[in-house]
C-alpha positions as CSV (number, residue, x, y, z in Angstrom):
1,X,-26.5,17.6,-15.5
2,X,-25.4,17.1,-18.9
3,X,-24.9,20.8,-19.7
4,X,-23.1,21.7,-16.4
5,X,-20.8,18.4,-16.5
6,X,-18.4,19.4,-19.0
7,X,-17.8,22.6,-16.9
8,X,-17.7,21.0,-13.6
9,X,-14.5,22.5,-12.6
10,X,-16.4,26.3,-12.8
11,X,-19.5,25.0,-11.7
12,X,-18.0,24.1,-8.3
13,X,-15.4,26.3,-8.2
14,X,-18.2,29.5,-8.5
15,X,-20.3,27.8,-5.7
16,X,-18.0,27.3,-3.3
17,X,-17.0,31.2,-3.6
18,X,-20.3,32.3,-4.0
19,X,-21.0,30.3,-0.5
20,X,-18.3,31.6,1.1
21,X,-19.1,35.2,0.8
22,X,-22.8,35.3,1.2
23,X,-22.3,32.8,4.3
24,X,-18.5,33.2,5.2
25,X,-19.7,31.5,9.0
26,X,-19.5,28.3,7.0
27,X,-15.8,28.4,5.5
28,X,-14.4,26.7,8.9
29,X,-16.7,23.6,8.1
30,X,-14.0,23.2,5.1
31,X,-10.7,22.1,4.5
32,X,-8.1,24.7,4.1
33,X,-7.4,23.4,0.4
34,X,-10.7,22.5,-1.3
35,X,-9.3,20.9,-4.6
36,X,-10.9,17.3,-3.4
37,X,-14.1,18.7,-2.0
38,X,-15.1,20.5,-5.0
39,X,-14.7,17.1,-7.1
40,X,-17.2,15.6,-3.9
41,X,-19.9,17.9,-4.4
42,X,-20.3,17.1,-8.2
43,X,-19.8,13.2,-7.5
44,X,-22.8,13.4,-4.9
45,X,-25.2,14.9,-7.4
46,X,-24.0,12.9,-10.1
47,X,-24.7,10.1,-7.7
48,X,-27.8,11.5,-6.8
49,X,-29.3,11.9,-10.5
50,X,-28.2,8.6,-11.1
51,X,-30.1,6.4,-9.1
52,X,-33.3,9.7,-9.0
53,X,-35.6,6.7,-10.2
54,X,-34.2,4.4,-7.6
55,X,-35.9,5.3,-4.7
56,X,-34.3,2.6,-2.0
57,X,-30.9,3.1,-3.8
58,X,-31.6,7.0,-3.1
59,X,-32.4,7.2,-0.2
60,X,-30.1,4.8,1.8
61,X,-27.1,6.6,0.1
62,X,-28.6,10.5,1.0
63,X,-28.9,9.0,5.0
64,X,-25.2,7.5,5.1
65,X,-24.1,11.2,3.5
66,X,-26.6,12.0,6.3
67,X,-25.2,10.7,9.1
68,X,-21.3,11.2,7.7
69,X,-21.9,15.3,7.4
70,X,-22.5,14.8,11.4
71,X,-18.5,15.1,11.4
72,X,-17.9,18.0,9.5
73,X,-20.1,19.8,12.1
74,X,-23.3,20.8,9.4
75,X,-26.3,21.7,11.0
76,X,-30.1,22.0,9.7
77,X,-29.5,25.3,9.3
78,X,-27.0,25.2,7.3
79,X,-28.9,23.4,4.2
80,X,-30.9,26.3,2.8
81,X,-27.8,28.1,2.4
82,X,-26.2,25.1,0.3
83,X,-29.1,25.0,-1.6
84,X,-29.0,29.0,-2.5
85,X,-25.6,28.9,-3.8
86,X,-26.2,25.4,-5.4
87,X,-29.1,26.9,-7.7
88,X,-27.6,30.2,-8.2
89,X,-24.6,28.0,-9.6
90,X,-26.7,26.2,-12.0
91,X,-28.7,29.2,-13.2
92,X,-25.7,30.8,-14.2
93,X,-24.0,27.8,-16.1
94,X,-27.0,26.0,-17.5
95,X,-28.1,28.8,-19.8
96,X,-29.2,26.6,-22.3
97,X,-31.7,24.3,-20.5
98,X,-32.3,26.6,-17.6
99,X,-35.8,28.4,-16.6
100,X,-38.7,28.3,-14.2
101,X,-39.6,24.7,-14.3
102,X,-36.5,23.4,-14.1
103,X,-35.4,25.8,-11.2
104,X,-38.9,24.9,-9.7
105,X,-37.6,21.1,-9.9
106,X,-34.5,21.6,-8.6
107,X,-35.9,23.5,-5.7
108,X,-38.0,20.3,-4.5
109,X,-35.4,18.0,-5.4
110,X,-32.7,19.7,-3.3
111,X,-35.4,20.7,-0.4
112,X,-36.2,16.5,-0.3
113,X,-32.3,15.4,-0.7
114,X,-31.5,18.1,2.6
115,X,-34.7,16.5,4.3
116,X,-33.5,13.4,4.0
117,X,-30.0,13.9,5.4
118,X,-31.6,16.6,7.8
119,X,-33.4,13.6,9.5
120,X,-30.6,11.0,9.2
121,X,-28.3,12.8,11.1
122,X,-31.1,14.0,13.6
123,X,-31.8,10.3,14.1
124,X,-27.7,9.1,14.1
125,X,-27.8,11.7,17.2
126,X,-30.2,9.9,19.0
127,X,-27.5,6.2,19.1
128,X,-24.3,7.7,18.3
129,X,-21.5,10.2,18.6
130,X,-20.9,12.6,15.4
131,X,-17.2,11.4,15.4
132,X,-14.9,8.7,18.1
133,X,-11.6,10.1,19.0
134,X,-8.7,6.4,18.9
135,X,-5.4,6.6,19.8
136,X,-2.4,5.2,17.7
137,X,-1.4,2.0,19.7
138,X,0.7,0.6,17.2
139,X,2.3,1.5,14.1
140,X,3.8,-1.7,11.8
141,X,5.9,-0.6,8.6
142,X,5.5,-3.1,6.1
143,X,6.8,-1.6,3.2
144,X,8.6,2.0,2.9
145,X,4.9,3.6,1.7
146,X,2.1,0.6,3.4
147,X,1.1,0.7,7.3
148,X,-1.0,-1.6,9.3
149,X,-2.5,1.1,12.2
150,X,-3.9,0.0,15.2
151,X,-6.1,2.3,17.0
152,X,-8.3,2.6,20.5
153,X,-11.3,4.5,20.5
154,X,-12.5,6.3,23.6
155,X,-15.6,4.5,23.1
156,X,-17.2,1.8,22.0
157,X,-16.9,1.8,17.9
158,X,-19.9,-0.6,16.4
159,X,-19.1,-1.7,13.0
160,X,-19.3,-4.8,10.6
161,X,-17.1,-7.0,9.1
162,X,-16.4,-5.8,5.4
163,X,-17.1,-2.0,6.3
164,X,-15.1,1.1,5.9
165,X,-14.6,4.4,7.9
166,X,-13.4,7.9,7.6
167,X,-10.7,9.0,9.2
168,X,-9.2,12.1,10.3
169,X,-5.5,13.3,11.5
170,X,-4.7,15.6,13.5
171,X,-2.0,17.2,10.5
172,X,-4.7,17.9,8.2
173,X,-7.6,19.0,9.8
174,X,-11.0,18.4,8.0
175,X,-9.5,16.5,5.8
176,X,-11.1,13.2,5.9
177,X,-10.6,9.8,3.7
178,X,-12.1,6.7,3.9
179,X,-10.1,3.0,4.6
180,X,-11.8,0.0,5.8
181,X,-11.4,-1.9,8.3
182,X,-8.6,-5.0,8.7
183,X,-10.5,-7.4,11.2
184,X,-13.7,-8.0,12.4
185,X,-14.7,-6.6,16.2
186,X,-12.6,-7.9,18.2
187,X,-12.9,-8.3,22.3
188,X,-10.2,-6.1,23.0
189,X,-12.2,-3.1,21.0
190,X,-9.1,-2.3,18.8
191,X,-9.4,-1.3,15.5
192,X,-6.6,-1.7,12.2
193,X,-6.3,-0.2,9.2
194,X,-4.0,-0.7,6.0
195,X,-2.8,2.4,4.6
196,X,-0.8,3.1,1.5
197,X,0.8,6.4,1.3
198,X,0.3,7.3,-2.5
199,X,1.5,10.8,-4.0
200,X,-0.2,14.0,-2.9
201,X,-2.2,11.7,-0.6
202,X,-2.1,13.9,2.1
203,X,-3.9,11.6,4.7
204,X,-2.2,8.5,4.0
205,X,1.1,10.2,3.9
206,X,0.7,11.5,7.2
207,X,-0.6,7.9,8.6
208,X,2.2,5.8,6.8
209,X,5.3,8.7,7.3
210,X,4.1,10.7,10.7
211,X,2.0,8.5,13.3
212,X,3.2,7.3,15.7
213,X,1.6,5.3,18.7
214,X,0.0,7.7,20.9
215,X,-1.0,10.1,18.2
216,X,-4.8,10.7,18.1
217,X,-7.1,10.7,15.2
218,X,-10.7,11.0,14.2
219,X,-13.0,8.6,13.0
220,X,-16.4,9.0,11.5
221,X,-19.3,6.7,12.0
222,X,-19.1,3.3,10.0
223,X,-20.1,2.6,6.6
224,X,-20.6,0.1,3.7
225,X,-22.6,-2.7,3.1
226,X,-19.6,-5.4,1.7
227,X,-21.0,-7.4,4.7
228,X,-21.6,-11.3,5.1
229,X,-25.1,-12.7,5.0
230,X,-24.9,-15.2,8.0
231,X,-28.2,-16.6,6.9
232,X,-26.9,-18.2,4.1
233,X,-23.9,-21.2,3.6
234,X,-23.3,-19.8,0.0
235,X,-19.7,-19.9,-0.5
236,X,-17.1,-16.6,-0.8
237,X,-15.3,-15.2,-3.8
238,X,-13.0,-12.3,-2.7
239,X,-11.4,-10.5,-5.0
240,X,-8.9,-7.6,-3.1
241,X,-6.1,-6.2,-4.6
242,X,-3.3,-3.8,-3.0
243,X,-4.5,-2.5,0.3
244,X,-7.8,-4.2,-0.6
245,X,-7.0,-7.3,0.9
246,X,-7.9,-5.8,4.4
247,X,-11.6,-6.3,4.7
248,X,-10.9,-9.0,2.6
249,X,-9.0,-10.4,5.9
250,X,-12.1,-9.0,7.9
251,X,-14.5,-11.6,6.5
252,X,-12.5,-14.3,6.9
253,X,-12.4,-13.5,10.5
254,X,-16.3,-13.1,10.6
255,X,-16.7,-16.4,9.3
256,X,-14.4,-18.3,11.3
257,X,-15.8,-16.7,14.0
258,X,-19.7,-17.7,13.5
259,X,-18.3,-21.1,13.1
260,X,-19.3,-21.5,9.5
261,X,-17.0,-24.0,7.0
262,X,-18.7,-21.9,4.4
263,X,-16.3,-22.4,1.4
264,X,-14.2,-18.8,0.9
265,X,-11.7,-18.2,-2.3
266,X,-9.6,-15.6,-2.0
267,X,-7.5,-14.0,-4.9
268,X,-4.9,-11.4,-3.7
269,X,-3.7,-9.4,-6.4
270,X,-0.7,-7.4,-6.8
271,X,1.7,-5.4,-8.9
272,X,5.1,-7.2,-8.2
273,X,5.8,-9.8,-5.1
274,X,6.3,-7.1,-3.4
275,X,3.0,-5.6,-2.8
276,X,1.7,-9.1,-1.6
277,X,2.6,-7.4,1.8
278,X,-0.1,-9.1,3.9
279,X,0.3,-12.7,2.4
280,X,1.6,-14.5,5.5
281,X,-1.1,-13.3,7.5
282,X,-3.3,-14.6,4.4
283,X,-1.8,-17.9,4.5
284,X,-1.4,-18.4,8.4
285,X,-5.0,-18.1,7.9
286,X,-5.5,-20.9,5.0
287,X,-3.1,-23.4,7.5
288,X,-6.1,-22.7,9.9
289,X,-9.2,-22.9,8.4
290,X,-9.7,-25.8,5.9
291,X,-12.4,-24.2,3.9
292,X,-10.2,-21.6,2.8
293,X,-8.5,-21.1,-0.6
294,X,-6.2,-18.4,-0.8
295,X,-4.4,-17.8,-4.4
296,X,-1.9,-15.0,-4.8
297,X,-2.1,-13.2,-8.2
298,X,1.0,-11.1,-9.6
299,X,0.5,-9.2,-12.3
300,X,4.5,-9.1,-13.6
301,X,4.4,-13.1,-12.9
302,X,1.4,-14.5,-14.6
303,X,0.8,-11.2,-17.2
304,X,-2.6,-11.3,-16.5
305,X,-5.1,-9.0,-13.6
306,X,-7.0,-10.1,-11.4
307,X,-10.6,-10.2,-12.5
308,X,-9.0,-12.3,-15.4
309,X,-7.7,-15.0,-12.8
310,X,-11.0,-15.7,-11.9
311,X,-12.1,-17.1,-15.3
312,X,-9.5,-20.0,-14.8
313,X,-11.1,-21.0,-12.0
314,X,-14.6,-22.0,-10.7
315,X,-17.5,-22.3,-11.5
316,X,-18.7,-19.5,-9.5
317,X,-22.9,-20.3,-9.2
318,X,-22.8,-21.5,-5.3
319,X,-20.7,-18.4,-4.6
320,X,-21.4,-14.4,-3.2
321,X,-18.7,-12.4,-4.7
322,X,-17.0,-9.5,-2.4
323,X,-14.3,-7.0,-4.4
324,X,-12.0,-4.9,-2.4
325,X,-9.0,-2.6,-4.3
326,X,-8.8,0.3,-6.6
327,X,-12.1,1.4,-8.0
328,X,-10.8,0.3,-11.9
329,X,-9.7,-3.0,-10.5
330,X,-13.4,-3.0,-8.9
331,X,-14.7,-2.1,-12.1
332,X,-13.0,-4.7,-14.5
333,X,-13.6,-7.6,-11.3
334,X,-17.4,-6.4,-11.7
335,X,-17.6,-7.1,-15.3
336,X,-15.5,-10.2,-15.4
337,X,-17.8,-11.5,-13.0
338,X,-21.3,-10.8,-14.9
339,X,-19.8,-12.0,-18.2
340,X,-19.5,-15.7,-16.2
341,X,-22.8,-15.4,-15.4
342,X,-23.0,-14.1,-11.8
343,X,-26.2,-12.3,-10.9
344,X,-25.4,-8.5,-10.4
345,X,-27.5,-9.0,-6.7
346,X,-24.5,-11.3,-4.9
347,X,-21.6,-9.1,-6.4
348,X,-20.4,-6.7,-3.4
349,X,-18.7,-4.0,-3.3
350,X,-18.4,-0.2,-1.7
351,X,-19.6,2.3,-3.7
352,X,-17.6,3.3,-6.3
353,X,-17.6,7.2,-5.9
354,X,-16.4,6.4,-2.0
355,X,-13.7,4.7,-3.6
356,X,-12.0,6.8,-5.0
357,X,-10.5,8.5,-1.9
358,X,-9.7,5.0,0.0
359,X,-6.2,4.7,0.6
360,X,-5.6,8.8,0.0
């Protein structure tokens, strides 16, 4: 991985052709423009050789890619044929470390990795669709490039507080990208999402600038594990910038509604006043639930991020810590938070390689 990594852009780009004309059957599983799916492939393997020694980490990341591949339509059948291209890619840019035994190791580590997903999805199939169709049902513009979307699947969607989805249009097709969800299951079965239209964000572009209720879009199988522990009274710290603040808002919800006075700190953080776009629903929420803290943070007001905000404030020991926002904000909250002394095992967040195509 070390040789291949600083040609990653060839590495992918001469797989994907190489798969494409010895199995040109599978091109229709693909986007029409592959530019984001080529950076995937090397993220999952980098993912994958990270945590090789990890065995519980491993393996309950390779069933969720599992079970999300359902979508795309891959079949069993379609692994060895990945795997071909996959090693013929590597033999040709790993000259240096490349020969028999490492070829031989690769060929059980990618026949194990497909095994794993192979019976993930095989066992998804058993308890759930490979996709839910929703309708649009409402479309609110908060600012000119930030949506809240309402939705109605055309069957029941089980998911978790805190979790995320991906998310399909009918503009781009194949072209899937991950937002999480803005409230907890509700009665009515609705489902909302927060979406920022950034540039050449194809999928949010088209949810922010093109839906419309009565639109219909796709939806892949829940994910994530930035849930609550309802076993436990230990207090919140959520930390959710931008469009972050939606599962942020989620777990708020799930409290309240397992009738926990659990103490819950929220910091919001944003660019200008005007991204706080979401902070009277925020607050409406504070007037209702005494155990909650919510403090907005603007960057341009107080000259300091978020993560930073957190040190002024505290201590922190009695509290589980859930980050929501862009993966560098993620990244810096993470760090603020072990330096005070917070055990690494009640930080939350998604994934860090999922984030980075939340909110495109």
């Amino acid at each position: 991985m070390a040789e291949v990594g600083p040609v990653a852009d060839k590495v992918t780009s001469y797989f994907y052709a190489l798969l494409f004309v010895r199995h040109p059957e599978l091109r229709s599983l693909f986007p029409a423009a592959m530019d984001t799916q080529r950076d995937r492939l090397l993220k999952a393997l980098l993912t994958a050789a990270e945590h090789i020694d990890n065995t519980d980490v491993l393996v309950a990341y390779l069933q969720n890619l599992g079970r999300g591949h359902r979508k795309y339509g891959t079949r069993p059948e379609h692994y060895p044929a990945v795997g071909e291209c996959l090693i013929a890619a590597l033999t040709r840019y790993a000259t240096n470390t490349w020969d028999d035994e490492t070829e031989a190791a690769w060929v059980r580590t990618y026949t194990t990795i497909s095994q794993v997903m192979i019976d993930a999805a095989a066992e998804d199939e058993l308890r759930a669709p490979a996709w839910w169709y929703a309708e649009v049902v409402s479309h609110d513009l908060r600012t000119p490039d930030i949506a809240v979307i309402t939705v109605r699947p055309d069957q029941p969607y089980p998911f978790l507080a805190g979790q995320y989805t991906s998310l399909e249009t009918p503009w781009w097709p194949r072209v899937w990208r991950h937002y999480s969800f803005a409230s907890a299951p509700r009665s009515d079965g609705l489902l909302s999402f927060h979406v920022k239209a950034v540039p050449a964000g194809w999928v949010s572009n088209a949810l922010v600038h093109r839906a419309r209720p009565g639109d219909v879009i796709r939806l892949g199988p829940p994910a994530g594990s930035m849930t609550v522990d309802h076993g436990t009274d230990t207090g919140l710290l959520c930390l959710g910038g931008g469009t972050g603040i939606a599962p942020i808002k989620a777990l708020i919800e799930d409290v309240a509604e397992h009738g926990e006075r659990r103490p819950v700190e929220v910091f919001y953080g944003a660019r200008t006043d005007h991204d706080l776009y979401d902070i009277d629903t925020m607050l409406r929420l504070q007037q209702s639930h005494p155990w909650l803290e919510v403090r907005p943070v603007v960057d341009q007001q107080a000259h300091l991020q978020l993560p930073d905000a957190i040190r002024a404030y505290g201590p922190w020991d009695e509290y589980d810590a859930y980050l929501s926002g862009p993966p560098g904000m993620i990244r810096r909250g993470v760090d603020a938070l072990r330096d005070i002394g917070l055990p690494s095992d009640r930080i939350r967040h998604d994934a860090i390689e999922e984030l980075v195509t939340i909110g495109d």
